[in-house]
ZADO-1210 file (C-alpha; in nm, 4 decimals, padded with zeros to 6 digits):
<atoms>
<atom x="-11.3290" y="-18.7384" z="-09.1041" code="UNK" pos="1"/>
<atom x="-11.0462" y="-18.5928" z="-08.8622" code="UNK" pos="2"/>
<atom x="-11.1942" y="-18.2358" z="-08.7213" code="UNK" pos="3"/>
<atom x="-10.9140" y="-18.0675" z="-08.7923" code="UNK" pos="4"/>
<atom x="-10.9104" y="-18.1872" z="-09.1631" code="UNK" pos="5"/>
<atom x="-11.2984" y="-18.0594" z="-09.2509" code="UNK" pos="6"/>
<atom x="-11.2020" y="-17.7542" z="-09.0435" code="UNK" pos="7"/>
<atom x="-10.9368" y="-17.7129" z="-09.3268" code="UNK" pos="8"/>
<atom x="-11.1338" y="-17.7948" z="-09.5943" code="UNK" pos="9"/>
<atom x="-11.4156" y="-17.5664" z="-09.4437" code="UNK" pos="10"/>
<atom x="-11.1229" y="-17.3017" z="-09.4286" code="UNK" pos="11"/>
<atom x="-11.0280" y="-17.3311" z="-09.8149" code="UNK" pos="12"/>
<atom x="-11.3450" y="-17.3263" z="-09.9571" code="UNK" pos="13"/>
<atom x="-11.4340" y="-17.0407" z="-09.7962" code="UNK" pos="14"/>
<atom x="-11.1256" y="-16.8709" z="-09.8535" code="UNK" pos="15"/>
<atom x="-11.1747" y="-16.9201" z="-10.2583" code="UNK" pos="16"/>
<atom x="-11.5459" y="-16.7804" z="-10.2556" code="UNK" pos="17"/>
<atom x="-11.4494" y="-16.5446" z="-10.0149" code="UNK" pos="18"/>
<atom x="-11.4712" y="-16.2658" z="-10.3066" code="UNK" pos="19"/>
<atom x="-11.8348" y="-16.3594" z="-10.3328" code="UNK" pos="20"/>
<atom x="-11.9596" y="-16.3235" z="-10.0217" code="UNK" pos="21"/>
<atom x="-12.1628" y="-15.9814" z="-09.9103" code="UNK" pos="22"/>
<atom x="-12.1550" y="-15.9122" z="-09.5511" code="UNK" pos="23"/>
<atom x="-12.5149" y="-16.0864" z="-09.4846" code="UNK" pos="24"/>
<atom x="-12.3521" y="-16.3842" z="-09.6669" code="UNK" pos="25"/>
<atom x="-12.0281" y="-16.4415" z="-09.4624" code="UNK" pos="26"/>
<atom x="-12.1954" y="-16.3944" z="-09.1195" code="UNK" pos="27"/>
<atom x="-12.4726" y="-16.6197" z="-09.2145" code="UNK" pos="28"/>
<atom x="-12.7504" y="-16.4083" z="-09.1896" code="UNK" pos="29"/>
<atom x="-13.0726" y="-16.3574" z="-09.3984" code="UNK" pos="30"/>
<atom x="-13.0401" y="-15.9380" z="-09.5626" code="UNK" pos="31"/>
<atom x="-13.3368" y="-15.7972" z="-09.3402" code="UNK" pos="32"/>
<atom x="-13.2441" y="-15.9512" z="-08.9946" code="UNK" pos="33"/>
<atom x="-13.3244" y="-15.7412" z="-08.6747" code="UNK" pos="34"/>
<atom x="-13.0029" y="-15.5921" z="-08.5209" code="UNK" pos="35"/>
<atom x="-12.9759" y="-15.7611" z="-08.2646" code="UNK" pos="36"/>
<atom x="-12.8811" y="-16.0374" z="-08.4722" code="UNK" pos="37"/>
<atom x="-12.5899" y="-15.9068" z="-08.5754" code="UNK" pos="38"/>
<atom x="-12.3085" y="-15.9810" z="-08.2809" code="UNK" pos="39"/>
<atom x="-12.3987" y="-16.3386" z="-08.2082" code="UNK" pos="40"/>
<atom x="-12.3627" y="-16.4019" z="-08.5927" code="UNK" pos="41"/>
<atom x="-12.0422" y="-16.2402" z="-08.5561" code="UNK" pos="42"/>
<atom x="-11.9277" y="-16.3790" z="-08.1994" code="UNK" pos="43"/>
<atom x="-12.0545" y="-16.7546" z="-08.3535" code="UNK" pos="44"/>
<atom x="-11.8526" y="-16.7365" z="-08.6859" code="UNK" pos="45"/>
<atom x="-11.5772" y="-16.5618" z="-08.5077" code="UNK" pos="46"/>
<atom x="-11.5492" y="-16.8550" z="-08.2815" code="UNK" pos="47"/>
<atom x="-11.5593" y="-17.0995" z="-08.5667" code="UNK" pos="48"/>
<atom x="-11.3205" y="-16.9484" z="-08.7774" code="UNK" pos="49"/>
<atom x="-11.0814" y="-16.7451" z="-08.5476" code="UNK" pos="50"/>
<atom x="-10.7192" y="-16.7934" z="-08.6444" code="UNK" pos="51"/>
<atom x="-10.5954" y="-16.9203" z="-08.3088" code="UNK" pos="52"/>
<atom x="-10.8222" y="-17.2193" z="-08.3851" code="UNK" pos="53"/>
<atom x="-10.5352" y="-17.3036" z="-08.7241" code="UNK" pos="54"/>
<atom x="-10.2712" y="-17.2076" z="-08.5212" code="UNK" pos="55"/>
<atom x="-10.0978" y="-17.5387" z="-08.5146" code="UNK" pos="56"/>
<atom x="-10.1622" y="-17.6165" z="-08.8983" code="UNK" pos="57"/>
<atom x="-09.8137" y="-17.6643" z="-09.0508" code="UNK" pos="58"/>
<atom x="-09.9186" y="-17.4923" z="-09.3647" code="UNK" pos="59"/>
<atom x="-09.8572" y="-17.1253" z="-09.3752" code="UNK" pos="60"/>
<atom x="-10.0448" y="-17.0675" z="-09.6707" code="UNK" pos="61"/>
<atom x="-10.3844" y="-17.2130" z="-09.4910" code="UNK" pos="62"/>
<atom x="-10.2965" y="-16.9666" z="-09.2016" code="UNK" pos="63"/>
<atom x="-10.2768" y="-16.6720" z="-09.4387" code="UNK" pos="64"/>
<atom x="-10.6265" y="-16.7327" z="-09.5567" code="UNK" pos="65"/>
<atom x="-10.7493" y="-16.8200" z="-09.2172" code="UNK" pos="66"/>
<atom x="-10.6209" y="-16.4662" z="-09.1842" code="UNK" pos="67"/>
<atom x="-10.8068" y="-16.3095" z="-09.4607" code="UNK" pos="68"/>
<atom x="-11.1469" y="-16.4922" z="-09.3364" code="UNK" pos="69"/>
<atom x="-11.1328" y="-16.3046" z="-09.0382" code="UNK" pos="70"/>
<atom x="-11.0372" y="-15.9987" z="-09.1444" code="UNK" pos="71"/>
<atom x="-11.3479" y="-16.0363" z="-09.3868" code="UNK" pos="72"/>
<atom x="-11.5878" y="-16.1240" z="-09.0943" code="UNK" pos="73"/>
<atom x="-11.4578" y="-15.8449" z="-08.8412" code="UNK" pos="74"/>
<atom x="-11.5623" y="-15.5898" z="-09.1283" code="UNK" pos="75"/>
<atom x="-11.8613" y="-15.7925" z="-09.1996" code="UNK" pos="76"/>
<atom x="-11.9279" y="-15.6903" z="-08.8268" code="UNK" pos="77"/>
<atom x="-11.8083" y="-15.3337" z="-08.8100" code="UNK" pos="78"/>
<atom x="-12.0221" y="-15.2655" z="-09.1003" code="UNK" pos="79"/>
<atom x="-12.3336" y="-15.4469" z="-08.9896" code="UNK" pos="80"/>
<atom x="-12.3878" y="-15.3499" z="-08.6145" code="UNK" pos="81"/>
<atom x="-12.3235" y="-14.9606" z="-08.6796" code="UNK" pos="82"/>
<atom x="-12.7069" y="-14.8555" z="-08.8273" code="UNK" pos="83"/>
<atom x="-12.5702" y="-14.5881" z="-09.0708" code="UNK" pos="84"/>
<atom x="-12.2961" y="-14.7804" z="-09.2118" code="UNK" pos="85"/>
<atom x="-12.5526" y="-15.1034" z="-09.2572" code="UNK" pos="86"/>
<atom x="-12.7931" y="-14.8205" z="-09.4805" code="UNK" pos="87"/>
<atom x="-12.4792" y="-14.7451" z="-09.6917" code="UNK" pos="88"/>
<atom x="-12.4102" y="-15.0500" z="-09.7378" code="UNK" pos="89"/>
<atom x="-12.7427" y="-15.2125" z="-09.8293" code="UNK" pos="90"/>
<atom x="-12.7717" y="-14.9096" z="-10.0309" code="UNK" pos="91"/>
<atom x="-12.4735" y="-15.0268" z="-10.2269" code="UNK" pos="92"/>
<atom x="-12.5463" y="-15.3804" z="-10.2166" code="UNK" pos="93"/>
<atom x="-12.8293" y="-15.2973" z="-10.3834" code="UNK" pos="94"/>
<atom x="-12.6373" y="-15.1633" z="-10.7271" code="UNK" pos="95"/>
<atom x="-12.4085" y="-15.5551" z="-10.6865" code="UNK" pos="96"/>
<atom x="-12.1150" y="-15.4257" z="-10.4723" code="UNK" pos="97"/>
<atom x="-12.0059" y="-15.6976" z="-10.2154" code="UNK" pos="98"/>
<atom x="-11.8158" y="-15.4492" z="-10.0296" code="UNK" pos="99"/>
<atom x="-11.8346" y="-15.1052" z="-09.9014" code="UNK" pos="100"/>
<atom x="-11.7060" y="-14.8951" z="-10.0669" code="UNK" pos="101"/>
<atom x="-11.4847" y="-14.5495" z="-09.9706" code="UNK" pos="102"/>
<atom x="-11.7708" y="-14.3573" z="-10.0657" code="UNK" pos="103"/>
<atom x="-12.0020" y="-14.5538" z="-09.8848" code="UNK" pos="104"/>
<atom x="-11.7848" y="-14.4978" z="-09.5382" code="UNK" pos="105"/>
<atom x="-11.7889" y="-14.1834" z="-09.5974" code="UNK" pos="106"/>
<atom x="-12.1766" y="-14.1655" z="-09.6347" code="UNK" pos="107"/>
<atom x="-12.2137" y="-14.3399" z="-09.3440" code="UNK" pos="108"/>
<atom x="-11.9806" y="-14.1496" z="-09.1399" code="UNK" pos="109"/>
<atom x="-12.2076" y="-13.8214" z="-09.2321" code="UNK" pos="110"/>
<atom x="-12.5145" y="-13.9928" z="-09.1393" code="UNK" pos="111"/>
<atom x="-12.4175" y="-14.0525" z="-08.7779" code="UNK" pos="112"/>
<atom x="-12.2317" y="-13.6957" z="-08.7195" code="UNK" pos="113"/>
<atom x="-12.5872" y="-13.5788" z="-08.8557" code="UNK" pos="114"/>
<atom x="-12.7765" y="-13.7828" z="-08.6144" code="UNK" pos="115"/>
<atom x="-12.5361" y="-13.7124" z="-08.3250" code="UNK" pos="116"/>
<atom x="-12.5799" y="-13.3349" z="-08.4225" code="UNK" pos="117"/>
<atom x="-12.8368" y="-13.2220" z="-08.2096" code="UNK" pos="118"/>
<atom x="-12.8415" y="-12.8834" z="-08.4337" code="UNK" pos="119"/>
<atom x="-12.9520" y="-13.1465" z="-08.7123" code="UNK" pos="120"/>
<atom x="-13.2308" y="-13.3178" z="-08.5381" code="UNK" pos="121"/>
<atom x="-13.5104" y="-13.0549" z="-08.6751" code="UNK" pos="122"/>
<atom x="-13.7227" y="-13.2534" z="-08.9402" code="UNK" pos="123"/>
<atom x="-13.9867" y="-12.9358" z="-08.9934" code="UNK" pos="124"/>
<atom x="-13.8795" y="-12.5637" z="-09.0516" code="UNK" pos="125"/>
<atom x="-14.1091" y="-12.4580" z="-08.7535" code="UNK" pos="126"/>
<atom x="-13.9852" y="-12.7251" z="-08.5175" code="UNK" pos="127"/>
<atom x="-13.6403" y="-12.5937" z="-08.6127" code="UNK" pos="128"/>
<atom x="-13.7523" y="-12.2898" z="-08.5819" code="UNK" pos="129"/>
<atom x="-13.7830" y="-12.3637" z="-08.1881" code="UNK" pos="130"/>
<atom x="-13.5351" y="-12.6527" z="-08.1438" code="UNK" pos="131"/>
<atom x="-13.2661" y="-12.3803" z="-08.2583" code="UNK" pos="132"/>
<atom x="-13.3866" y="-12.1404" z="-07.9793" code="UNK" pos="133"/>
<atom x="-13.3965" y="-12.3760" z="-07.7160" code="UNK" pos="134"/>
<atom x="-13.0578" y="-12.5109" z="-07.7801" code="UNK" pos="135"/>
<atom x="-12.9298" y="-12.1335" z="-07.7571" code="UNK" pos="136"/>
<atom x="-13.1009" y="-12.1328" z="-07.4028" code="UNK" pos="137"/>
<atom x="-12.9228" y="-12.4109" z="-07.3309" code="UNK" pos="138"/>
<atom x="-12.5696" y="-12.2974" z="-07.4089" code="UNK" pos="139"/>
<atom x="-12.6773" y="-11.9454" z="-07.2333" code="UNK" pos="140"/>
<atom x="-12.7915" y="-12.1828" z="-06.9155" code="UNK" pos="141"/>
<atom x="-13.1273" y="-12.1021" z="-06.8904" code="UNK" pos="142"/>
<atom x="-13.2727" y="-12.4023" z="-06.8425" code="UNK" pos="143"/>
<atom x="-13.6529" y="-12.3370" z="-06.8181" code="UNK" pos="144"/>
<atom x="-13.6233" y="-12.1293" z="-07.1518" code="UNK" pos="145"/>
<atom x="-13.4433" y="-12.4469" z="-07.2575" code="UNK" pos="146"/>
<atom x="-13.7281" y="-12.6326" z="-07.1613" code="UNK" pos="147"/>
<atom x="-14.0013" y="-12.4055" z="-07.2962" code="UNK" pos="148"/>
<atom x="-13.8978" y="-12.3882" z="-07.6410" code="UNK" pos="149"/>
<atom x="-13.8470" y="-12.7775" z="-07.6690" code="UNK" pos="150"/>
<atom x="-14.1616" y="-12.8127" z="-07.5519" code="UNK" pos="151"/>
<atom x="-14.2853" y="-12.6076" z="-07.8482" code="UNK" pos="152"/>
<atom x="-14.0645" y="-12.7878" z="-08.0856" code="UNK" pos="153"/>
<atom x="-14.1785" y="-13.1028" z="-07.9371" code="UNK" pos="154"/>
<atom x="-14.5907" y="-12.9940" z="-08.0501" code="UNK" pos="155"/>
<atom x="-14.4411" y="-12.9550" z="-08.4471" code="UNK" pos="156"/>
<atom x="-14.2262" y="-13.3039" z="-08.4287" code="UNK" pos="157"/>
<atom x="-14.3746" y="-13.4939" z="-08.0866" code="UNK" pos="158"/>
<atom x="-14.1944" y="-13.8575" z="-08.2216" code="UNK" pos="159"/>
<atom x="-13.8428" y="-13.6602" z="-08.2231" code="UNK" pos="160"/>
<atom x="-13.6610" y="-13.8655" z="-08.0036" code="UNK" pos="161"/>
<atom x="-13.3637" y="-13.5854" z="-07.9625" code="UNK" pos="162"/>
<atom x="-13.5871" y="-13.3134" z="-07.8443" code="UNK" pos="163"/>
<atom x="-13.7528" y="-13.5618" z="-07.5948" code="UNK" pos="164"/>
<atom x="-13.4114" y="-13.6434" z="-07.4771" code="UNK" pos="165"/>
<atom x="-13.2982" y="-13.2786" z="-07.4278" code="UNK" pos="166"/>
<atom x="-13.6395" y="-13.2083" z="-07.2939" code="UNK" pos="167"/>
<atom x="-13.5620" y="-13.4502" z="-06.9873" code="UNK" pos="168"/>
<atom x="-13.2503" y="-13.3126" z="-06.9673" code="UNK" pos="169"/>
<atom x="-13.2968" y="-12.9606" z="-06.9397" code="UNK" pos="170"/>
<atom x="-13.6085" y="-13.0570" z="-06.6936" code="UNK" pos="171"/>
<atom x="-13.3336" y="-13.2186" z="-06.4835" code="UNK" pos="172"/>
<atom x="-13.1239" y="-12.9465" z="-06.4586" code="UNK" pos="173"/>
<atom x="-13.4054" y="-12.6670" z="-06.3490" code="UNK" pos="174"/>
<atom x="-13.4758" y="-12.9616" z="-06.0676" code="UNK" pos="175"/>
<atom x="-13.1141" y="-12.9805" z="-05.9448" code="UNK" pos="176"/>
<atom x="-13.1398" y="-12.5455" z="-05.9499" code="UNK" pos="177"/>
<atom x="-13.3999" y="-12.5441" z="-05.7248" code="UNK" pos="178"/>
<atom x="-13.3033" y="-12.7819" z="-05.5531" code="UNK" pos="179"/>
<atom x="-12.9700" y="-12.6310" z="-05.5104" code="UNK" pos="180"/>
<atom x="-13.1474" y="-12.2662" z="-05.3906" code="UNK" pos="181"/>
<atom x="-13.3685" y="-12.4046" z="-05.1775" code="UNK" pos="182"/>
<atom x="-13.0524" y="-12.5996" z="-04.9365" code="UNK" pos="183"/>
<atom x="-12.9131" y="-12.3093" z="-04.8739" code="UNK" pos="184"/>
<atom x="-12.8616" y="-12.2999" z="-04.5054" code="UNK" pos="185"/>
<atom x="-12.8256" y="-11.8746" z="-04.4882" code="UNK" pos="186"/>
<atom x="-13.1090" y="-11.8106" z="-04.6127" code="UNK" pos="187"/>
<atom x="-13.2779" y="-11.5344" z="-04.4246" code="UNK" pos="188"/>
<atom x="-13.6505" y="-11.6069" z="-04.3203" code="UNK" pos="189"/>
<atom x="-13.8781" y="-11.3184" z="-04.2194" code="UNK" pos="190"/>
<atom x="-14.2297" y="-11.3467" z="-04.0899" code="UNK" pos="191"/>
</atoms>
């Protein structure tokens, strides 16, 4: 068979099962894969079925659906390589939606503002109670208060991977004061 004829057939089969398909499905990809799975998936059925491969197929009606497909897969990806979005999703996949839904975006978008929140990244009331303080330090600019009171957060939550990242943040930033005080080339010496 001509290459260009199963490609077509390949094309309109999908395109009437396209309804079907969850995300997992139309990327080819078993539900609990590892993220990193993800973009090849995407970049391999991309290849296969990008539209630009139909592009000299006289029928307009094959194109259209060629058209759809990728649409379809592109979401597939945008839905699947974003964490949060992926949760939603298998969330709702769970209850028989193929899609995601508006609501489901809208979860997802929360999620991530939450987890790029650093005000958020508390998970007990007296590591909060700290991480709170040492985020005002930090927006005051006192950096070793800064790191201080992450370091006591860090004793109530110590796998918080937010505090840990602020912590060697605000550590770099008392470095690059002193540093800065001690090049000054006044500075006065007596003895």
């Amino acid at each position: 068979m001509d290459v260009r004829m199963r490609q077509a057939y390949e094309a309109e089969a999908l395109a009437e099962i396209l309804g079907e398909l969850d995300y997992y499905r139309l990327l080819q990809l078993p539900r609990g894969c590892a993220q990193a799975d993800v973009e090849p998936a995407f970049r391999e059925e991309s290849r296969r079925l990008h539209p630009d491969r139909f592009a000299r197929v006289g029928d307009a009606e094959l194109r259209n659906k060629v058209n759809r497909i990728y649409r379809a897969l592109n979401e597939a990806y945008r839905i699947l390589r974003d964490p949060d979005a992926r949760s939603a999703y298998d969330n709702e996949l769970g209850s028989g939606a193929q899609r995601l839904s508006d609501e489901g975006r809208k979860e997802a978008r929360a999620g991530a503002a939450a987890n790029a929140d650093p005000e958020q990244a508390a998970r007990t009331e007296k590591g909060g109670k700290y991480w709170r303080m040492a985020l005002q330090c930090w927006k005051d600019g006192d950096y070793n208060g800064c790191v201080m009171q992450t370091q006591f957060a860090l004793t109530f939550e110590p796998d918080n991977e937010v505090m840990k990242e602020q912590l060697a943040k605000a550590k770099e930033k008392v470095a690059n004061t002193a540093k800065k005080a001690s090049d000054n080339p006044y500075k006065i010496r007596i003895g």
